[in-house]
N, C-alpha and C positions, 0 to 999 in steps of 0.2 A: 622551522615551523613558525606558525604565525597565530594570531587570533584576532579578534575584533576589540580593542578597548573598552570602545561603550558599551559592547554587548554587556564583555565583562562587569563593568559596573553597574550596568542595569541588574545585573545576577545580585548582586554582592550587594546591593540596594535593595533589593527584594528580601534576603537573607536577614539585614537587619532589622527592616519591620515587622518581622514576623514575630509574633510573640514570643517562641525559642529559639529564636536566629537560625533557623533552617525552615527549608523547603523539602519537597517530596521530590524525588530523580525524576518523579512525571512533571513536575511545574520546572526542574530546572532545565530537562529534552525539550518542553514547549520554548522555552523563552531560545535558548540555543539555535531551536531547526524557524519561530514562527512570529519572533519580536517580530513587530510588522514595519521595522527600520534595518534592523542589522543582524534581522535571523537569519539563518543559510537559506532556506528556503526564499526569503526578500531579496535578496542580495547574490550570492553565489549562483544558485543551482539553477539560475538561467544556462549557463554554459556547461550543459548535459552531452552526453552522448562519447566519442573518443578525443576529444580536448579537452575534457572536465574532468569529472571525480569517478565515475561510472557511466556505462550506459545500458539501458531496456532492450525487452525483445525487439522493441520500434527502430532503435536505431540500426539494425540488421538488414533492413529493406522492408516494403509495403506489405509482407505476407500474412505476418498477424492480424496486423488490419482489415485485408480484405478475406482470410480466414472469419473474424468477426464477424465481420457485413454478412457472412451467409449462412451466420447461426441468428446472426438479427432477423434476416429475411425470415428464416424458418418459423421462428419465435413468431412474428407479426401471422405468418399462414396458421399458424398454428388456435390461434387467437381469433381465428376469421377476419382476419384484413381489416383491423377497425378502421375506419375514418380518420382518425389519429391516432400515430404511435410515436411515441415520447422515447427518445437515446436520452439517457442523462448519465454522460460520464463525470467521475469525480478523480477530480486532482489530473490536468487533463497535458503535465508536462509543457511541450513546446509546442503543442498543437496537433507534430505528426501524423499520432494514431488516430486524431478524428478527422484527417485530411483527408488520411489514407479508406477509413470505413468511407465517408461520406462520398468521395470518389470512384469506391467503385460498385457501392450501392445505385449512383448515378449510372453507372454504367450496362449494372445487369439488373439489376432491377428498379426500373424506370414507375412501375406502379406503388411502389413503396416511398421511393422517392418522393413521389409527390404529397404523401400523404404524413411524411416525416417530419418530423420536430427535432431537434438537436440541441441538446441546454449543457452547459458545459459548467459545474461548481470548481472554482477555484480561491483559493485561498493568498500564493503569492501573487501581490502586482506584477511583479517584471518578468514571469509565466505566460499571467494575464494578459500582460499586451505584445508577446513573442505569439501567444495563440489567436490572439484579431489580426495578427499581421496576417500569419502563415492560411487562416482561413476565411480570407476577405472577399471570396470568390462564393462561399456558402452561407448560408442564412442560419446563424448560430447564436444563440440566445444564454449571455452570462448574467448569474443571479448564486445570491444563498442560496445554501438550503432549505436556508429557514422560511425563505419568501411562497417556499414551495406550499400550496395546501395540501393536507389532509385530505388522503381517499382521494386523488387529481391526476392519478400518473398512471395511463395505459399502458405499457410497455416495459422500457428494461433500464433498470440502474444498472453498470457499471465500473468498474476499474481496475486498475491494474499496475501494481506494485505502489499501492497508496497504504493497505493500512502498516502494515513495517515501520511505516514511519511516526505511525501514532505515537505520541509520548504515553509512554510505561512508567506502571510504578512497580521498582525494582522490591525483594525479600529477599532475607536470608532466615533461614532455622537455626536458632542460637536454642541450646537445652529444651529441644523438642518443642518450641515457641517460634510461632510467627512471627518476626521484626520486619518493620519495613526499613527500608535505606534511604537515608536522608542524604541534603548536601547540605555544609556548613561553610564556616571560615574557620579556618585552624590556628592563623596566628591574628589574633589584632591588631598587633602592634608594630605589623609588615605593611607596607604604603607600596605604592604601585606609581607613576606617573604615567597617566594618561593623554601628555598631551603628542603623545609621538600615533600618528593616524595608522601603522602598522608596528608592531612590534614581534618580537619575539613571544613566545607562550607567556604567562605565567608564571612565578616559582610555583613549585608542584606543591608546596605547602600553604596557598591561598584558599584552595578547594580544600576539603576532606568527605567521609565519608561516615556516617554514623546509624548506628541502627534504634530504632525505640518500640514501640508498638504502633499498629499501626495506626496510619493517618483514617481510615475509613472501616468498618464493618464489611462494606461490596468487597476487599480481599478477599478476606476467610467464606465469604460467600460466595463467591467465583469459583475456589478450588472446591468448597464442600457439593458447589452445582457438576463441580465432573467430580464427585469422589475422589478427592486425592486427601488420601491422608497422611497429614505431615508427620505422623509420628514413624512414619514407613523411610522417613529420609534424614540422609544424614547429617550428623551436627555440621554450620558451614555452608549447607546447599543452600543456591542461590539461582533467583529465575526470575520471569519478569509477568507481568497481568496486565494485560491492554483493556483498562476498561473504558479506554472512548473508545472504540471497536465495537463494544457490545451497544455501549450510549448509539455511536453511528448507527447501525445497525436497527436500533430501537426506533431512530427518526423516518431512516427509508421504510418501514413497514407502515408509518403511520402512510406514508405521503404516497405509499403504492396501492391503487384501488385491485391491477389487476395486471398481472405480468409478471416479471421475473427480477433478481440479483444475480448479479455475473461480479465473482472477485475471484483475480487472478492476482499471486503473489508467494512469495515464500514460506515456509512456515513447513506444521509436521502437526495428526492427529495427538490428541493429549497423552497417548502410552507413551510416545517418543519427544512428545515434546517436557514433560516432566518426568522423563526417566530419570532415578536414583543418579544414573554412570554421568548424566549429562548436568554435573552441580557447580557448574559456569556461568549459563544459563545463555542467551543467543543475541544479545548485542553486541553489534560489532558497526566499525565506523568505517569509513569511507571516505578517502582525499587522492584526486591524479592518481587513481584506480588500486589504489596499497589498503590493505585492511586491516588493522588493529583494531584492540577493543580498550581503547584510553578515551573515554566522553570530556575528558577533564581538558584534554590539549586541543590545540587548532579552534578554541571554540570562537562559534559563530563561521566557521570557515572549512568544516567538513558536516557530510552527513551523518547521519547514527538512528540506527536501523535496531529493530529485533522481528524476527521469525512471528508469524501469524499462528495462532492457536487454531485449527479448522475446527475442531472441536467444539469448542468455545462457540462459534459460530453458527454452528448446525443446531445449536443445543437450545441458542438462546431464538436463532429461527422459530423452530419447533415452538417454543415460546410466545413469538412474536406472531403467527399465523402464516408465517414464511415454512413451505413445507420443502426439505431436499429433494431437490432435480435430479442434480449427480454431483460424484467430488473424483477428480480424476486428474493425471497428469499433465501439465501443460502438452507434451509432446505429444501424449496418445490421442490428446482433444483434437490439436490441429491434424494430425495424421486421418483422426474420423472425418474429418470436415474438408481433407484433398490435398494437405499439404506432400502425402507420397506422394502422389502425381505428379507434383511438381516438382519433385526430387528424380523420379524416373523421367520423367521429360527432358530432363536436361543430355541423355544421352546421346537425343536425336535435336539438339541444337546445333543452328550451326553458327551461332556467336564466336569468337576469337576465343580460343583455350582460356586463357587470363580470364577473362569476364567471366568464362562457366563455372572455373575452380571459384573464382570469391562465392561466386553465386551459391556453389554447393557448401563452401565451409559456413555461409551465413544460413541458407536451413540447416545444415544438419546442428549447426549451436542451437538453432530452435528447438529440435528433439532433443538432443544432447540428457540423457535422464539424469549429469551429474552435472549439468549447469542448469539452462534456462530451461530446458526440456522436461526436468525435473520439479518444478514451479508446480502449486495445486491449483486447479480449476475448480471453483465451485458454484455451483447454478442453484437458487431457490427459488420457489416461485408464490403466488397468490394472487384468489380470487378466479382458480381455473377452476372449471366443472371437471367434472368425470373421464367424461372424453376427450377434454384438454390435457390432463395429467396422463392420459394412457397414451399420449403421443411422444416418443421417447425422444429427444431432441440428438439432432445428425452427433455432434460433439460426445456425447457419451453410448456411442455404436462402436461395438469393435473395431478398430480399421483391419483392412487386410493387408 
């Protein structure tokens, strides 16, 4: 196992100036995935897909993509064909999936095409410049978010398998009290030499793990917005609060005048996301495709992820004047939008055996209900009239 030195020091430099020598597990998952020198995100998780740590429903073949391109299409009819319709995907990987929508929206629908806009927010450089390579061929426009105005954006935010990775602030229920979970230094009197540019982990007694009260009021405001009451669980239970999720979420509604939110990603409504049974809570890491749930090792050199609250998101929509679309399986959305068709078509191929079976095991992982099939789709919208909102979008139709 390995880590990043300076990462590490820059943590452990953080830790010290902090008035109680610890930080919140959400500032030490930001510095870990997004130090903009030697986060994984800057550094590592260019080299995505089957040679890296994981990979997306993208690296499977162009289908989710071009499944996309024709719930975009609809969206845009749906809206009456503005003069400008705005893609704005976030966190937008190695480019693939907006290779794949913007290619075959090129393809079948040529009136959309023309009228489309493509802004791509990304956050790593070496992301950043893997997606102007791969999409030098289309007219794609990178910026903040923040450059975005207010009430400017016809069309559709967005993403997929982005917020998981938002840094969380982790609790546990000690004597029917909310603690949040801190990271510290456990021994001071332990030295580390830094000058080796790869080393082995860390002793495991550099980090610890401490709990206090919490860092913020927005916790106990979060759970008491979906009723969860802590005295209902047990001493010990432990979970996680994505509140830059909710923050995200609060920025795209300013900057959408009129259109939709599309987040696709992992997660579980709040009954199952903070069940009593589930007092683990849903971080888990990722290195050359092995999954533990240790944040403390490989740091700067794996991913580390937790499960989306949909909930959480519907709720604070509603909120925000973002009204629910639909919230539905990744599998059954593409299956509404033709991805069966293109499961039965393959019978009357006449490609080489070899090519057809890959081709079948990579959609059927896409429905797959107990891997990537299983993923929630959720669409919110704003700024539709009446008759925009009674038009039920293809992705949330039963498929047959």
């Amino acid at each position: 196992m390995e880590y990043n030195p300076e990462l590490y020091q820059e943590i452990t430099n953080r830790i010290t100036a902090s008035p109680h020598q610890r930080i919140t597990f959400a500032e030490y998952m930001d510095l870990a995935l997004y130090h903009p020198e030697y986060g994984y995100y800057s550094q590592k998780a260019i080299n995505l897909g089957k040679e890296g740590d994981f990979f997306t429903s993208v690296h499977l073949g162009s289908d989710i993509g071009e499944m996309l391109a024709v719930q975009f299409a609809e969206m845009w009819s749906i809206l009456g064909q503005p003069v400008e319709f705005t893609l704005i995907e976030m966190g937008a990987g190695q480019g693939y999936l907006a290779a794949d929508i913007l290619n075959y929206i090129k393809q079948e629908y040529a009136d959309l095409f023309k009228v489309l806009k493509y802004i791509i927010i990304e956050k790593s450089p070496g992301l950043k410049q893997l997606q102007q390579e791969h999409l030098k061929e289309f007219d794609v426009t990178w910026c903040e978010l923040e450059e975005i105005a207010n009430n400017s954006v016809t069309g559709c935010f967005f993403s997929n398998e982005l917020l998981d990775a938002f840094p969380v602030h982790q609790f546990k229920i000690e004597n029917g009290e909310l603690r949040e979970i801190y990271v510290t230094k456990e021994d001071e009197n332990v030295e580390i030499n830094f000058s080796t540019p790869s080393s082995p982990s860390p002793p495991s007694n550099l980090l610890t793990e401490i709990t206090d009260k919490p860092s913020t009021p927005k916790l106990l405001d979060y759970l008491n917005s979906l009723e969860i009451d802590i005295n209902q669980y047990p001493d010990g239970y432990r979970s996680e609060i994505n509140l830059a999720a909710v923050e995200w979420l609060g920025v795209i509604a300013n900057r959408l005048q009129r259109g939709y939110v599309l987040t696709i990603d992992y997660g579980y409504i709040k009954n199952r996301y903070y069940n009593p049974r589930r007092d683990t809570g849903s971080l888990q890491c990722y290195t050359r495709h092995h999954r533990h749930n240790d944040p403390y090792i490989n740091i700067g050199q794996q991913d580390i992820t937790a499960h989306v609250d949909f909930t959480a998101l519907e709720n604070n929509g509603d909120r925000l004047g973002l009204h629910k679309v639909g919230l539905t399986q990744q599998g059954l959305f593409l299956m509404a939008l033709g991805l069966g068709e293109r499961v039965a078509s393959l019978s009357q191929s006449k490609q080489p055996l070899s090519t057809i079976l890959q081709r079948r095991d990579s959609l059927h992982q896409l429905l797959d209900p107990m891997g990537l099939g299983g993923f929630h789709v959720l669409v919110q919208a704003k700024g539709l009239t009446q008759t925009e909102k009674s038009q039920q979008l293809k992705g949330f139709t039963q498929p047959y």
